[in-house]
C-alpha positions as a printed Julia matrix, in Angstrom:
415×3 Matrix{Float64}:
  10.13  -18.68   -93.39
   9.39  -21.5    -90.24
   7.06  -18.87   -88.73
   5.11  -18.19   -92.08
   4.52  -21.53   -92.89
   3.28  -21.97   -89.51
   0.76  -19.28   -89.82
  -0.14  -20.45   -92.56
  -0.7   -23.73   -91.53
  -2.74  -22.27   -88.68
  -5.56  -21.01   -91.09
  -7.18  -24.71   -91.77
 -10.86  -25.11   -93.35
 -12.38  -25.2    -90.2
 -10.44  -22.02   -88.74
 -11.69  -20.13   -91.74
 -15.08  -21.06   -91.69
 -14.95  -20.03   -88.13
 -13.44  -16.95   -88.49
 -15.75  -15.9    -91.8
 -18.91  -16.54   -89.71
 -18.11  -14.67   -86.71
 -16.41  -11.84   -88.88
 -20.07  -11.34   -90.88
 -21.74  -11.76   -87.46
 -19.9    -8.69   -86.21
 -20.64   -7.38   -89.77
 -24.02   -7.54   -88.95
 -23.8    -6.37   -85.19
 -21.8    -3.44   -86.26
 -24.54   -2.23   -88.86
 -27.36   -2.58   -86.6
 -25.04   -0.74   -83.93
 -24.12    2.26   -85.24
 -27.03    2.9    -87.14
 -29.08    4.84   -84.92
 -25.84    7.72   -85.46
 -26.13    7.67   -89.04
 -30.29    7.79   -89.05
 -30.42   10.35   -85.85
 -31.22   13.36   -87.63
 -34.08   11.83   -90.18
 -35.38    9.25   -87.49
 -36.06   12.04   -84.75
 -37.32   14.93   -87.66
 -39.66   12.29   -88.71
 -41.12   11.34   -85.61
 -41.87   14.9    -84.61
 -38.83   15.78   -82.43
 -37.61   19.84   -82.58
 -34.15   21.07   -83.81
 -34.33   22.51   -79.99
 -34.77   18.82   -78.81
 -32.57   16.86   -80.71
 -29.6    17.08   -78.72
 -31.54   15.29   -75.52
 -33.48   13.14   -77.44
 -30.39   11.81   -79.58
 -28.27   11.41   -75.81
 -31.69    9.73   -74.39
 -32.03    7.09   -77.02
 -28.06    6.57   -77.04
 -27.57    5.87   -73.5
 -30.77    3.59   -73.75
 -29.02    1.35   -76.29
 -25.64    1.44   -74.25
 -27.57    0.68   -70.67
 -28.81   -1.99   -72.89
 -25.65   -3.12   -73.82
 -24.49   -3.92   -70.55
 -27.04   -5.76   -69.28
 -26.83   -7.88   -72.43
 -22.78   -8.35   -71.73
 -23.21   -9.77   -68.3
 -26.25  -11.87   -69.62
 -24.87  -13.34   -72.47
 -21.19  -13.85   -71.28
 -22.34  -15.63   -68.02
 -24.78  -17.78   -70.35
 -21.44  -18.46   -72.92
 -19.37  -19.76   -70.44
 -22.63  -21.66   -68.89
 -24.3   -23.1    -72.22
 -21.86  -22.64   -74.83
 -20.44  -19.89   -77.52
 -23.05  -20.96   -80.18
 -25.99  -21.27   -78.62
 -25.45  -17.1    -77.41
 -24.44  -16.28   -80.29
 -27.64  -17.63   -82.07
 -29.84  -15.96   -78.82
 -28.5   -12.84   -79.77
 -28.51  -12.48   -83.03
 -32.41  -13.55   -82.95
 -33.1   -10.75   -80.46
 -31.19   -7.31   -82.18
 -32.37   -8.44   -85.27
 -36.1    -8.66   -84.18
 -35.51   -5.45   -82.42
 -34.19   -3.73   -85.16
 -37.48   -4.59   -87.37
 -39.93   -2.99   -84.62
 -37.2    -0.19   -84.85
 -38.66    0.56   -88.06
 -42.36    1.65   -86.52
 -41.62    3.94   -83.73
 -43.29    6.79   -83.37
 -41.86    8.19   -80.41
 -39.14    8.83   -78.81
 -39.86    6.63   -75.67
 -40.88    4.08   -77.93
 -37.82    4.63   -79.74
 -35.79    4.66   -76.59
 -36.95    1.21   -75.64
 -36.01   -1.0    -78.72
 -32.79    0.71   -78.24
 -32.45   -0.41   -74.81
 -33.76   -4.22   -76.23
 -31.88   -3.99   -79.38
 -28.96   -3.28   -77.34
 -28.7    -6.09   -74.77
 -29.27   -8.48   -78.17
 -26.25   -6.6    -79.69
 -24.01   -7.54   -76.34
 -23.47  -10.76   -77.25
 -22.08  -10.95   -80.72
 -18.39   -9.82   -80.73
 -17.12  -11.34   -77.46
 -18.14  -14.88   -77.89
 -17.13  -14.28   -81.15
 -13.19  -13.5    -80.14
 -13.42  -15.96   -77.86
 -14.52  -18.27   -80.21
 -11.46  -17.46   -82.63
  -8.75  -16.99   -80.18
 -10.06  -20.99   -78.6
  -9.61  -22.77   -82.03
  -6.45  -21.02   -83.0
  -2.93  -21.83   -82.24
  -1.91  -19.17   -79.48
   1.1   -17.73   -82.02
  -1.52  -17.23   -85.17
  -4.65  -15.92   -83.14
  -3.99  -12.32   -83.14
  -4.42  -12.65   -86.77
  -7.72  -14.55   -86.18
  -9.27  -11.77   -84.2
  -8.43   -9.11   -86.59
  -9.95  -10.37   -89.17
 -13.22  -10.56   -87.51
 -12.96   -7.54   -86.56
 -11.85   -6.1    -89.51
 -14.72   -7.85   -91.39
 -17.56   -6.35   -88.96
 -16.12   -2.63   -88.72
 -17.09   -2.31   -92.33
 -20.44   -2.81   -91.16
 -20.6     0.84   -90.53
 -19.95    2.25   -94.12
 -22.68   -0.52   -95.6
 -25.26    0.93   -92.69
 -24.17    4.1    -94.38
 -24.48    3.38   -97.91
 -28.39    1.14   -97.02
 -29.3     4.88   -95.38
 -28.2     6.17   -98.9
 -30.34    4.28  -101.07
 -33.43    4.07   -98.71
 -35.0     5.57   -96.1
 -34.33    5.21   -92.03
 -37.04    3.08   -91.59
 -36.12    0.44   -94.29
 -32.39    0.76   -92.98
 -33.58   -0.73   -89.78
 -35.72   -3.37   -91.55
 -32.71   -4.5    -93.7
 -30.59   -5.11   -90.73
 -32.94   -7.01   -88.8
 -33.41   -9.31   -91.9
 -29.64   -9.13   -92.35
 -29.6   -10.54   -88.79
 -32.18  -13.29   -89.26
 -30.26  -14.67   -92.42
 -27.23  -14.89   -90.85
 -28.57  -17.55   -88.35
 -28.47  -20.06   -91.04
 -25.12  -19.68   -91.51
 -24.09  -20.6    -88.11
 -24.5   -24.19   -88.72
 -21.01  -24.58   -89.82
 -19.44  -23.44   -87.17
 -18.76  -25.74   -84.75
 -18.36  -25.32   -81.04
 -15.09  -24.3    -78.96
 -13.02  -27.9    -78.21
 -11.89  -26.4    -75.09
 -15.45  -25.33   -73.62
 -16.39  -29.07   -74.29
 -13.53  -30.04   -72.15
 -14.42  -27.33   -69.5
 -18.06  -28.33   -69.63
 -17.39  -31.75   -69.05
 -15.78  -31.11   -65.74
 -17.39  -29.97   -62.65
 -15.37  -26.55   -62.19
 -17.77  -23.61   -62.17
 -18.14  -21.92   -64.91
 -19.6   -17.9    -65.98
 -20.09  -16.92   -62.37
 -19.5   -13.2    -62.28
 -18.79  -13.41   -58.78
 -15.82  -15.36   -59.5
 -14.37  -12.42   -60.84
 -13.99  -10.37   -57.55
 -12.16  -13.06   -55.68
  -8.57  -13.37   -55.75
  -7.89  -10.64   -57.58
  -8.95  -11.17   -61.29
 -10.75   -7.32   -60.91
  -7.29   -6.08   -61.59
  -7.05   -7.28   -64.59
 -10.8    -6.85   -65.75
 -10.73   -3.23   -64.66
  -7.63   -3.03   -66.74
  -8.92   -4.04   -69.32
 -11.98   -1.68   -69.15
 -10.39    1.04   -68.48
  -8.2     0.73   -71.97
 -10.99    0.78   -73.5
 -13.17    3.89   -72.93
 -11.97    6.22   -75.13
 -12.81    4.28   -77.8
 -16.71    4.85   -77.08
 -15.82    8.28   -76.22
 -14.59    8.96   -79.4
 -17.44    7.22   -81.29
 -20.59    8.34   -78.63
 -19.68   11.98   -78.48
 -16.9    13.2    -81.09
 -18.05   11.63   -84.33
 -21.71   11.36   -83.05
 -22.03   14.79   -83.0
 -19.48   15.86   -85.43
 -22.39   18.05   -87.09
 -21.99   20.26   -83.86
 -18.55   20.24   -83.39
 -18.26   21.6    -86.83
 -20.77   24.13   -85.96
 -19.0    25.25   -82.73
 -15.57   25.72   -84.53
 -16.94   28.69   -86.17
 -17.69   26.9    -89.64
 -20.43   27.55   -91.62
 -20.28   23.6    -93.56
 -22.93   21.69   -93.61
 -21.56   18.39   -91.89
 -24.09   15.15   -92.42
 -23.5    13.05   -88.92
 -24.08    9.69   -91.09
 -20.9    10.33   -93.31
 -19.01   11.23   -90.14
 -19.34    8.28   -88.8
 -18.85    6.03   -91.79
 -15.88    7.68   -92.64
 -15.06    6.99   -88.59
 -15.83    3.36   -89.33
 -13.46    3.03   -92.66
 -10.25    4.43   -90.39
 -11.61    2.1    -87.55
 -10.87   -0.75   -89.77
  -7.65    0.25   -90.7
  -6.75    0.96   -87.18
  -8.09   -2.49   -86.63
  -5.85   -4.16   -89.18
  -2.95   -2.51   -88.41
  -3.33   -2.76   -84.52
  -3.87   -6.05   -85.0
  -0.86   -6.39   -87.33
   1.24   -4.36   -84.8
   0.8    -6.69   -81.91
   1.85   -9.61   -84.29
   4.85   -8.37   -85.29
   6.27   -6.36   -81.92
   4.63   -9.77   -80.1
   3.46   -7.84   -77.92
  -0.28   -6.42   -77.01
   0.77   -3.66   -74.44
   2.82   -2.0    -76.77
   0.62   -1.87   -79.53
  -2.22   -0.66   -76.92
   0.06    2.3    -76.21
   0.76    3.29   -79.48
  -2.61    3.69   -80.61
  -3.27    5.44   -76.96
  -1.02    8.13   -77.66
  -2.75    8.35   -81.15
  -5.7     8.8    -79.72
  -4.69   11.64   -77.51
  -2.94   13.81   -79.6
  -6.23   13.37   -82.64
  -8.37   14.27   -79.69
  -6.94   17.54   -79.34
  -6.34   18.1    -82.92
 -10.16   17.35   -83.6
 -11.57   20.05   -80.56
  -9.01   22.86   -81.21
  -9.15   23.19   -84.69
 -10.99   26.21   -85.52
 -12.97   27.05   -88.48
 -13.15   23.35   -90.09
 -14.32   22.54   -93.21
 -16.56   19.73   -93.78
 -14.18   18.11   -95.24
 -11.23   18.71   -92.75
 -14.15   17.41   -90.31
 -14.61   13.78   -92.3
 -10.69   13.4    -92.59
 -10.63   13.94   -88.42
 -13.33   11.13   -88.11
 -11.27    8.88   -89.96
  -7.71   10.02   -88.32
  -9.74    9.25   -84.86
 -11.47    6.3    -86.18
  -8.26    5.02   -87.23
  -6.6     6.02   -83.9
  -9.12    4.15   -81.89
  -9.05    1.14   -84.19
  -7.09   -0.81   -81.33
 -10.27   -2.41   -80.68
  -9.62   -5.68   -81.83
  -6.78   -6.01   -79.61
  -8.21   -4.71   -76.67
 -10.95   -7.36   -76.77
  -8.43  -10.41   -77.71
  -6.22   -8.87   -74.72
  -9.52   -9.15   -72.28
  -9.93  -12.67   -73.57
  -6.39  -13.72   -73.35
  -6.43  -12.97   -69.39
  -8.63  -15.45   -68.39
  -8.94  -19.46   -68.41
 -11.96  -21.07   -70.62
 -14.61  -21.14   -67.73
 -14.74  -17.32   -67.56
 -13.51  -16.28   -71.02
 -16.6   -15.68   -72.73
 -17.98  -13.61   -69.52
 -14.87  -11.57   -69.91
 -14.67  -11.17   -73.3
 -18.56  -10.29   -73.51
 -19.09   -7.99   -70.44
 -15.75   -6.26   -71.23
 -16.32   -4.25   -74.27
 -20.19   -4.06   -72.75
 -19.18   -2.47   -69.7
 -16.71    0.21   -72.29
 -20.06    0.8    -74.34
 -21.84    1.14   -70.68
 -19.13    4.11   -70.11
 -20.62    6.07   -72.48
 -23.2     6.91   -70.31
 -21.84    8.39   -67.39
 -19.72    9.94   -70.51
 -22.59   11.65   -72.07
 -24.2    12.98   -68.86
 -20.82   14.62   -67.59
 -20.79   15.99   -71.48
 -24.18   17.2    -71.36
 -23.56   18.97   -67.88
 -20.99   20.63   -68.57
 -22.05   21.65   -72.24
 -24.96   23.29   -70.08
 -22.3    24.92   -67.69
 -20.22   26.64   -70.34
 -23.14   27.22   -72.83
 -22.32   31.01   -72.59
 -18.56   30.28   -73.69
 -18.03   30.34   -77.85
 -15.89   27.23   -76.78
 -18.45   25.5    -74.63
 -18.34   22.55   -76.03
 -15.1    21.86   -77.26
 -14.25   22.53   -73.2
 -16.82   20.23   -72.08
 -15.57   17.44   -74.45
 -12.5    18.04   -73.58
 -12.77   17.42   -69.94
 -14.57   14.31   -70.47
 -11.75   13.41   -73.07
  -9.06   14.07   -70.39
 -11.25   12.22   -67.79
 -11.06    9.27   -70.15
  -7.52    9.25   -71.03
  -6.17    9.27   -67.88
  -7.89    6.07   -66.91
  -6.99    4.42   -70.2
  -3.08    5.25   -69.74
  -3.61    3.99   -65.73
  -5.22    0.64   -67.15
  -2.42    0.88   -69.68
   0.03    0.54   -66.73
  -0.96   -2.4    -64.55
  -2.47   -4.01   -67.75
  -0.67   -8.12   -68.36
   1.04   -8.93   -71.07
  -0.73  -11.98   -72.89
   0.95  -12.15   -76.27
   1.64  -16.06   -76.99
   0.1   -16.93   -73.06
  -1.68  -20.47   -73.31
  -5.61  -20.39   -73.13
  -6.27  -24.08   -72.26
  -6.85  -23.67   -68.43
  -9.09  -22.86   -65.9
  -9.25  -20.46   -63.13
């Protein structure tokens, strides 16, 4: 009853304003992120690109966005830990959103490859300051909570890019979210900024310096925390991106649409979210819950490649299973957060879940080889995805291992 009322008491006006704010600012993010899988098919057909060249086009324009994406994460965490949360947060949002409006008028696919790529280093900067953010204004036994809901909140992002692409066409989906965007910079005026970053600030320690990250060995933990993270963009960048395929290479004859894959990938990423989130409340303990949803993961993967014949239906109840099973993502990015003091949080907590997007990449190219090196196989590429899905487990379950325990660890400090 003690511990209740002390969550409860955790969750003051303030808190919630916070927490409301960044959770429609991920909203946001998330919608303008994902959108490019759910408008793929229309966007490319309209421009002019073949059924023969959609496959490279689609991987071209993805790893554009993610390449984006990491530049963006060490840009924008350096600057959060240098200028302040809000201030990035604000940057950000003003540049995706912009982005996402000239989205709207490409006309080629280079064209359309390079507001990715800008789009994308906008979209870094959203959820990690945003955690940070949270998890810095929220008593240290209530903040798990904090983050989940902001996570939560933006996952759902997904199924309302899904239901815009619906009711209107690709270009005004991309339109929408960029005004989406620009509207939500009025709300940011009441939030206020992190109390412990204005202590940190005030002091001459140095602050956002990546460099600061290779000495004494706080790569450990960052590469830890990386590596727990990449099969989450696996599963999203390759298995529910081009669920239409994998359908088609089980042997079924079902028509699958990619956008209801992933928004159906999205709804179980939520719930995977909440419950994760949940999880590493009530075992107190992050590791645990990481593993958990890590074997999920594994055992969906296979499940999802194996399965021969699906339906399209089966095929949208596997996108959710995975998206559910990689719905740890909330607690992976509170986890990065948690390992570091105030004057490299942000940089952490930004260039982290950047640098898993980032993995995609060299993801998609190992994919795309060896989908070309077993195209005369029926299971081609189930085989290649399944390498690269064994490639990426195995370093999650190693991060897994010599990954700290931060449950309940105090934030105010400095390293």
């Amino acid at each position: 009853m003690t511990n209740d009322m002390s969550v409860r008491s955790a969750f003051t006006p303030k808190v919630w304003r916070t927490i409301i704010v960044c959770g429609l600012g991920y909203f946001v993010d998330i919608y303008d992120l994902i959108l490019f899988s759910i408008v793929r098919v229309d966007s490319l057909t309209a421009i002019g690109v073949t059924a023969a060249g959609m496959q490279d086009a689609s991987e071209l324009i993805l790893n554009s966005q993610m390449i984006g994406m990491l530049i963006g994460g060490l840009l924008f965490g350096s600057l959060a830990d240098k200028r302040g949360r809000l201030s990035v947060l604000l940057a950000s949002i003003l540049v995706y959103s912009l982005m996402n409006i000239c989205n709207a008028f490409v006309a080629s696919v280079p064209m359309y490859a390079l507001f990715r790529f800008i789009a994308g280093i906008g979209l870094a900067g959203e959820l990690g300051v945003a955690i940070t953010l949270v998890a810095e204004i929220m008593p240290k036994h209530a903040r798990g909570y904090g983050t989940t809901m902001v996570a939560s909140m933006g996952i759902l992002g997904a199924v309302a890019a899904y239901a815009v692409h619906e009711m209107f066409d690709w270009r005004a989906a991309f339109i929408i979210g960029g005004l989406m965007g620009l509207a939500l910079l009025v709300t940011r005026v009441y939030v206020a900024e992190s109390g412990m970053f204005k202590k940190t600030a005030a002091s001459d320690v140095a602050r956002g310096s990546i460099g600061m990250l290779l000495r004494n060995r706080r790569w450990a933990p960052y590469l830890s925390s990386v590596a727990i993270g990449v099969p989450i963009w696996y599963v999203i960048g390759i298995l529910i991106t081009f669920s239409p395929e994998f359908t088609k290479a089980s042997g079924s004859s079902d028509v699958v649409v990619g956008g209801q894959g992933v928004m159906w990938a999205y709804v179980g990423l939520s719930a995977g979210d909440l419950v994760s989130g949940l999880v590493s409340q009530w075992l107190r303990s992050r590791r645990r819950a990481i593993l958990v949803f890590l074997l999920l993961t594994s055992a969906c993967i296979v499940w999802y490649l194996l399965a021969p014949q699906k339906s399209a239906a089966i095929t949208y109840v596997m996108c959710a299973c995975l998206g559910f099973c990689v719905g740890y993502w909330a607690v992976f990015v509170t986890t990065a957060a948690e390992q570091f003091g105030t004057n490299l949080r942000a940089t952490v907590a930004t260039t982290v879940p950047n640098v898993v997007r980032g993995s995609l990449v060299p993801a998609v190219l190992l994919f795309s080889s060896l989908r070309h090196t077993y195209a005369a196989d029926a299971m081609g590429l189930q085989k290649a995805a399944l390498v690269v899905g064994a490639v990426v487990m195995s370093l999650a379950f190693l991060g897994w291992y010599f990954l700290h325990e931060t449950y309940g660890k105090e934030l105010d400090y400095v390293e």
